[in-house]
C-alpha positions in Angstrom: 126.3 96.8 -31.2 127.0 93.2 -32.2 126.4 93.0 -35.9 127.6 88.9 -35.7 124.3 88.0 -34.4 121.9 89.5 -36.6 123.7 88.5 -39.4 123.7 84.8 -37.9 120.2 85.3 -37.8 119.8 86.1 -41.3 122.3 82.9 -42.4 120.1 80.6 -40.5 116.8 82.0 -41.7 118.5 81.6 -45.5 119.4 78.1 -44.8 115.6 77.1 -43.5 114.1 78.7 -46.9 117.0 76.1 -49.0 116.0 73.5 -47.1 112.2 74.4 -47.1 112.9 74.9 -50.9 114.5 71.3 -51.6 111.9 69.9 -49.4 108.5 70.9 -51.0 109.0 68.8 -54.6 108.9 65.5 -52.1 106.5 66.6 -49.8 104.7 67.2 -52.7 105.4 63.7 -54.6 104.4 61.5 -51.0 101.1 63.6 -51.0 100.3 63.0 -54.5 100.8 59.3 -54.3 98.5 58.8 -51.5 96.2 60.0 -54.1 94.0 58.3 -56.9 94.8 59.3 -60.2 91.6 61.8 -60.7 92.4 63.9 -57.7 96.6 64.0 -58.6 95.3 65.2 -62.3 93.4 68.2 -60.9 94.7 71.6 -61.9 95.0 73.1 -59.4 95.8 70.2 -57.0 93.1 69.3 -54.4 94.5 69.6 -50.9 92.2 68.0 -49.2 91.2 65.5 -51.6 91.0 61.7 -50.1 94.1 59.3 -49.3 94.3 56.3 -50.9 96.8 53.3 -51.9 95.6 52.5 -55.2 99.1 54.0 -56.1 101.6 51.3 -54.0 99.1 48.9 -55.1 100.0 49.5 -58.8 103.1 49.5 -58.5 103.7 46.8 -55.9 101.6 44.9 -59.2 99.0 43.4 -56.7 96.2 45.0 -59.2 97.7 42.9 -61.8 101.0 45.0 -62.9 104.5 43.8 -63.6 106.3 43.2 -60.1 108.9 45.5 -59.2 111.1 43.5 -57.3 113.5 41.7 -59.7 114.0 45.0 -60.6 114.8 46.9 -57.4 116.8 43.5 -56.4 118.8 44.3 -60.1 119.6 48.0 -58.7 120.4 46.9 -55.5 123.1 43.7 -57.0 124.6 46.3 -59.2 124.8 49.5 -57.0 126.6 47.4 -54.1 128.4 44.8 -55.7 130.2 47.8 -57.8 130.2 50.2 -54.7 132.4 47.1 -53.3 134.4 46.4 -56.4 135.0 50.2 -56.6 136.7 50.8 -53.0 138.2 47.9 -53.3 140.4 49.1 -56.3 140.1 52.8 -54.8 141.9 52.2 -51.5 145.4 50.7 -53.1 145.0 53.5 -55.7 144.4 56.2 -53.2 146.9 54.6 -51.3 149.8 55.3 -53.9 149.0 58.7 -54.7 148.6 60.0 -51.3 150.8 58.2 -48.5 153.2 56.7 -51.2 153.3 59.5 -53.8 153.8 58.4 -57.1 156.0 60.6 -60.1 153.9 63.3 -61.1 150.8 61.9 -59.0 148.7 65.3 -59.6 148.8 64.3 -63.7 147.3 60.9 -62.7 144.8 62.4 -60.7 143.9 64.6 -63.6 143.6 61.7 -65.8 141.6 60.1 -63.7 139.2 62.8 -63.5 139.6 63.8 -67.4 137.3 60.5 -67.7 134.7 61.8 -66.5 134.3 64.8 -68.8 133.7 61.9 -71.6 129.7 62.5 -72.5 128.2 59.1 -71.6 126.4 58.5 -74.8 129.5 58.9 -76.7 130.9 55.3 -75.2 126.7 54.5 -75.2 127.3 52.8 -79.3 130.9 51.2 -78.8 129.7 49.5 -75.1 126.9 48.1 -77.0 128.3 46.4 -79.6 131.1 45.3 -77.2 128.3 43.9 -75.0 126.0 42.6 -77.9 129.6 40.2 -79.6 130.3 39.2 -76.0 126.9 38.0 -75.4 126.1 40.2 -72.2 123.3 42.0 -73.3 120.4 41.8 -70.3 123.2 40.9 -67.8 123.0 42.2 -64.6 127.3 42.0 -64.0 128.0 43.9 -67.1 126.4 46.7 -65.3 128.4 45.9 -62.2 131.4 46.3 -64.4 130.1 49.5 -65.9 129.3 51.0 -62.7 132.3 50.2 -61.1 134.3 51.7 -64.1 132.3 54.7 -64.2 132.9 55.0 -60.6 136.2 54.5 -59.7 137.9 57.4 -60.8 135.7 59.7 -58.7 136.8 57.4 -55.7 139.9 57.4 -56.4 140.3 61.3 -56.4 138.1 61.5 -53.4 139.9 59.1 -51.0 143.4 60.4 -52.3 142.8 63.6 -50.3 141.3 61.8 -47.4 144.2 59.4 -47.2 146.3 62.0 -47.2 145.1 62.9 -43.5 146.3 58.9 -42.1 149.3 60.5 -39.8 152.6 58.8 -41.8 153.8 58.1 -37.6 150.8 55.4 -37.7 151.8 53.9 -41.1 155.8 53.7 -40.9 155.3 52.1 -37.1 152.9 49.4 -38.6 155.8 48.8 -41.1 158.3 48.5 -38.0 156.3 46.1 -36.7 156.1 43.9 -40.0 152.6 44.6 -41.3 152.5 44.5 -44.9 150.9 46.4 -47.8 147.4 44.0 -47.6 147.6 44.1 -43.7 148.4 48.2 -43.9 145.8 49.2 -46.1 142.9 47.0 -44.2 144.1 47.4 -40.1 145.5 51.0 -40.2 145.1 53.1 -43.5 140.7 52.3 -43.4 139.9 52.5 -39.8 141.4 55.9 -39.5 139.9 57.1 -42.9 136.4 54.9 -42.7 134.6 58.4 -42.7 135.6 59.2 -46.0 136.0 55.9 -47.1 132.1 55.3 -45.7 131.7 59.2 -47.8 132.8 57.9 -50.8 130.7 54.4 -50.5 127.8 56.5 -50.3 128.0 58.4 -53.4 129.0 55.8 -55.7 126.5 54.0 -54.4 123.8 56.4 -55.1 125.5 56.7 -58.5 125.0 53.6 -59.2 121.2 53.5 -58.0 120.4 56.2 -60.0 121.8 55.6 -63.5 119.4 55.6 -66.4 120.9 55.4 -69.7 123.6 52.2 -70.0 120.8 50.3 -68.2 118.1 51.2 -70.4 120.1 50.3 -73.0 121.7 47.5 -72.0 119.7 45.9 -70.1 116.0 44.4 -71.0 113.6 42.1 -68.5 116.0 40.0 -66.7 118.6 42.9 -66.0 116.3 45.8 -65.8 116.9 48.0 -62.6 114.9 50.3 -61.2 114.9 53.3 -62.9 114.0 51.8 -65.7 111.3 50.1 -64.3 110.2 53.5 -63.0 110.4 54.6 -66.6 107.8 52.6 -67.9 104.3 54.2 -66.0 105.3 56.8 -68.5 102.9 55.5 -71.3 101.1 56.1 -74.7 98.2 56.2 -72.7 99.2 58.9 -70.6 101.1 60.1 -67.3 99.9 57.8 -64.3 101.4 60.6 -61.5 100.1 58.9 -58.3 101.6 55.6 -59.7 104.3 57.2 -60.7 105.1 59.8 -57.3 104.2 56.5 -55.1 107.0 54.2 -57.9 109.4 57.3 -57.4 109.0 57.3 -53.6 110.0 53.7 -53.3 112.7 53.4 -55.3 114.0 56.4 -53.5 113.6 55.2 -50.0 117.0 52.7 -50.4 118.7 55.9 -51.2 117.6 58.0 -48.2 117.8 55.7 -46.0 121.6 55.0 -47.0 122.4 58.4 -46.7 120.2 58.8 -43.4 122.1 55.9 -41.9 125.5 57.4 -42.8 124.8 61.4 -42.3 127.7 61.4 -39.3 129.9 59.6 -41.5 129.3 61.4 -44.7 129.5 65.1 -42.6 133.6 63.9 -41.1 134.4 62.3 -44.4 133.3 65.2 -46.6 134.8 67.5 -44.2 137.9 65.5 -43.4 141.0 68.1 -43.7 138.9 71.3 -43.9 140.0 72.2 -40.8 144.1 71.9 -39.6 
């Protein structure tokens, strides 16, 4: 007897559950904001209550509210203009510590990935009275700068090991023919590694979407992004949930639709050099 298929079986009915699992919590958040705010209160939740878009309307501010797009035009400024900025500096970095090995390249990439085990809020006070004496408080391109710092070491030690997959054959016969480091890195090193160069892009990206803190600090109406926008339906007066599930949908949809757009990419680049 073949015990390989059952137990295939059993993997795939495991992996419907996950997904299933992961998918209820937004299933549940686009239901509740096509409800009004009596009905999404209800404990237990009503089912079959009536749909409505008193929610979008809130937070679209056509019911009098604060509008929401300087702010999700703030998060989309900051998340791409330091997703840019970041593989930009990445691929050169990459570059040297993968197809042109640096001395002791494995403590770099160490270093670079020792920043990240900084807490955020301990740079939070320092940042801010950097920002506050340089006058860039409620700037949009300090957070550009942040995100791109914040990012770029994660970028760096991602597209190291996908660079190291760019056949050396490719990159020494580009030097025979007189291609040099600027032509190299953009004609032959990022076509063949655009799927985890696109990988990469992705996640900072929705890094950079999705920070809260340095732009709730930093940042106040003419910088605010938004997360923080989302932040403020949370009230003295109470939790709107249908205003805030149909705010939280919205300011999600960028994100899925960025990763929806990019799955192929994001499934070769994340698995580029599993396999040899």
């Amino acid at each position: 007897m073949n015990l390989r298929v059952p137990r295939q079986k059993g993997l795939g009915l495991v992996a419907w559950l996950a997904g299933i699992l992961f998918f209820l919590p937004i299933a549940w958040m686009v239901l509740t904001s096509f409800h009004s705010e009596e009905n999404a209160a209800t404990n237990p939740p009503s089912f079959a209550a009536s749909l409505t878009l008193d929610g979008y309307r809130d937070f679209f501010g056509t019911a009098g509210g604060a509008s929401p797009w300087p702010a999700l035009i703030n998060s989309t400024v900051a998340s791409l203009a330091s997703t840019l900025f970041v593989l930009v500096l990445a691929l050169p970095a990459a570059y040297a510590l993968s197809i042109r090995p640096v001395k002791k390249w494995t403590d770099v990439l160490f270093f670079f990935l020792s920043t990240k085990m900084l807490p955020v809020v301990a740079g939070l006070l320092p940042i801010y009275l950097f920002a506050k004496n340089a006058g860039m408080l409620d700037n949009i391109w300090l957070l550009v700068i942040l995100y791109t710092s914040m990012n770029l070491p994660i970028a760096v030690w991602m597209m190291q090991s996908f660079l190291a997959e760019v056949p050396i054959a490719v990159i020494e016969a580009a030097r025979i023919d007189g291609a040099r480091l600027p032509t190299l890195l953009a004609r032959v090193v990022a076509p063949i590694a655009m799927p985890g160069i696109a990988a990469t892009a992705l996640i900072c990206f929705i890094f950079s979407w999705n920070e809260l803190l340095f732009a709730r600090v930093l940042s106040g109406v003419v910088a605010q992004t938004a997360p923080v926008f989302l932040t403020g339906f949370i009230t003295s007066q109470g939790l709107f949930l249908a205003k805030v599930c149909a705010a939280s949908l919205v300011v999600s949809l960028p994100v899925l639709a960025a990763g929806f757009a990019a799955q192929d990419k994001l499934v070769q680049g994340l698995s580029l050099g599993a396999v040899k």
